[in-house]
Rosetta silent file (secondary structure, phi, psi, omega in degrees, C-alpha in Angstrom):
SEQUENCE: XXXXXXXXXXXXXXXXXXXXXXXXXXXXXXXXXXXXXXXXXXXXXXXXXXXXXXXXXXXXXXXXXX
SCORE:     score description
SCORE:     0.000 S_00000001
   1 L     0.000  -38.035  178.824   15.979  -26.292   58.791 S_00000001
   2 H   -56.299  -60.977  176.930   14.177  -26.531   61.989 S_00000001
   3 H   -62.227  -16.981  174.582   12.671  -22.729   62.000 S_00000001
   4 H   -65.044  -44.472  163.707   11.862  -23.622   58.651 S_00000001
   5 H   -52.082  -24.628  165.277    9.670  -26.681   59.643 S_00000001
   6 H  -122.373   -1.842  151.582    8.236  -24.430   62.283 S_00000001
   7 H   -69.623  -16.798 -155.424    7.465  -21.161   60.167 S_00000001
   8 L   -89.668  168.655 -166.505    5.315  -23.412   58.020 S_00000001
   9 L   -88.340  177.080 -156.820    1.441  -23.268   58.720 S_00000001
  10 H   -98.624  -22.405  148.732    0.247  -26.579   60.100 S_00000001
  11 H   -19.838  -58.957  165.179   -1.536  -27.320   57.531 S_00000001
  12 H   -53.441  -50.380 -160.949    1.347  -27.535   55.067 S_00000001
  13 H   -86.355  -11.523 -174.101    2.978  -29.478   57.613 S_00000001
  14 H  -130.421   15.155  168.172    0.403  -32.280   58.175 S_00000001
  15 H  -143.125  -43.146 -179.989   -0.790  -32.557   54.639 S_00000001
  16 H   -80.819    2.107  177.433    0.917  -31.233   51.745 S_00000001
  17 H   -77.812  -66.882 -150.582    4.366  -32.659   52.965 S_00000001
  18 H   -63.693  -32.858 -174.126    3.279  -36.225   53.925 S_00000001
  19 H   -72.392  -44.179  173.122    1.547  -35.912   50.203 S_00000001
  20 H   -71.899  -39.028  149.524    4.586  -34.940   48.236 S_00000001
  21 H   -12.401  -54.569  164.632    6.688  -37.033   50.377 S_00000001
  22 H   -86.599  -20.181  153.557    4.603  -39.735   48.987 S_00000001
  23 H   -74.499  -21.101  165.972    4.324  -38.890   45.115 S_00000001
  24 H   -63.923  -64.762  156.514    8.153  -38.533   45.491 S_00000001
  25 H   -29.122  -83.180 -173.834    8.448  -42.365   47.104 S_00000001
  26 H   -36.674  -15.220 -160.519    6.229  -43.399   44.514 S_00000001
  27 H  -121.102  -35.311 -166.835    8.071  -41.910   41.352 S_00000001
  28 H  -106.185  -18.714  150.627   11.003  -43.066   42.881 S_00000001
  29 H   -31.948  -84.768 -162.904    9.792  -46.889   43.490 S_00000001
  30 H   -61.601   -5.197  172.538    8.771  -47.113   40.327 S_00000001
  31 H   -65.008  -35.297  179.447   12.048  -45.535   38.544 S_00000001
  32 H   -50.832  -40.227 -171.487   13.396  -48.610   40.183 S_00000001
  33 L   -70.192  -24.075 -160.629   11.171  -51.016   38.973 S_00000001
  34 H   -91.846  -25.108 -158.243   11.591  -49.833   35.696 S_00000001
  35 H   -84.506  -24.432  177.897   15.567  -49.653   35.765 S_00000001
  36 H  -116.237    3.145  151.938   15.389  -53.442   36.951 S_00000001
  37 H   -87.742   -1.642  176.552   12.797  -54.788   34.247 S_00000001
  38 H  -103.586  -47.700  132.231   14.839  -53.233   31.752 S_00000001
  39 H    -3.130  -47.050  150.227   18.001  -54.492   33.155 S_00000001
  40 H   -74.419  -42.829 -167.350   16.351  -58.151   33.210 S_00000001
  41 H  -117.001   55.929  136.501   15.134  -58.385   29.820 S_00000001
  42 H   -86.174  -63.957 -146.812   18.911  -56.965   28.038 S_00000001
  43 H   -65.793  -39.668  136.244   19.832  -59.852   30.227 S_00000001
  44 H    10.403  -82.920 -165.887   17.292  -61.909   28.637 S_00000001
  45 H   -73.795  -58.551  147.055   17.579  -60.862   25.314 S_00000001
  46 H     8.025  -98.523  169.933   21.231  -61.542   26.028 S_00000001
  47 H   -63.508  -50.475  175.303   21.214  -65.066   26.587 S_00000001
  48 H   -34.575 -106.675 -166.300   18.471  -66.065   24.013 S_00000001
  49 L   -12.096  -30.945  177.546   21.714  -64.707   21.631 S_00000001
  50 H   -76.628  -45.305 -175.611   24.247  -66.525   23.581 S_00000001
  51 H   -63.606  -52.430 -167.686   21.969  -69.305   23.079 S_00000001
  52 H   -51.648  -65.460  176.096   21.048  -69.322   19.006 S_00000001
  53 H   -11.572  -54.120  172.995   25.204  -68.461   18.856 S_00000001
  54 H   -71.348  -30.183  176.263   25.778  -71.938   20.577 S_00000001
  55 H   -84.190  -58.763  170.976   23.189  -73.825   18.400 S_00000001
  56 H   -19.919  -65.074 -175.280   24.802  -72.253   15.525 S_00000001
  57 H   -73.613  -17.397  178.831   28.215  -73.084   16.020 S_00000001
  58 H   -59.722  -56.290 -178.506   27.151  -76.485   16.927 S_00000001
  59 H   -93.229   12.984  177.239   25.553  -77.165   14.044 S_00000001
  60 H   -84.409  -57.104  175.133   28.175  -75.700   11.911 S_00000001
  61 H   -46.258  -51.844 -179.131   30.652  -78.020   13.804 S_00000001
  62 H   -37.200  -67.407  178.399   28.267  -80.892   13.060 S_00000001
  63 H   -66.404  -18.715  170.024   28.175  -80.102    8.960 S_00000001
  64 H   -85.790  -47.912 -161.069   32.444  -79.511    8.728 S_00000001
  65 H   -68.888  -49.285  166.878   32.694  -83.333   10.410 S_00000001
  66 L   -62.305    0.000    0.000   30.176  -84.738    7.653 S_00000001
């Protein structure tokens, strides 16, 4: 890996690296971001369901005692 890193011209080595290096970070940031806003609003969407579910049954119990 090393002679590879030192056949490359220096160019390549002190610009088009640090640049892919950085659209790579960047692509992979934001896969994150996206993997944990979609991940929050299932979880979300989730509870709002959990919730109506609970009002439901509530008010079902409510309407069998009357």
């Amino acid at each position: 890996m090393a002679e590879l890193w030192k056949s490359l011209p220096s160019w390549v080595r002190n610009i088009v690296v640090p640049i892919l290096v950085l659209v790579l970070a960047w692509n992979l940031i934001w896969f994150v971001v996206g993997v944990v806003s979609t991940l929050l609003g299932m979880l979300i969407k989730a509870l709002v369901v959990v919730g109506v579910v609970a009002a439901v049954v509530i008010l079902v119990k409510k309407a069998a005692k009357s």
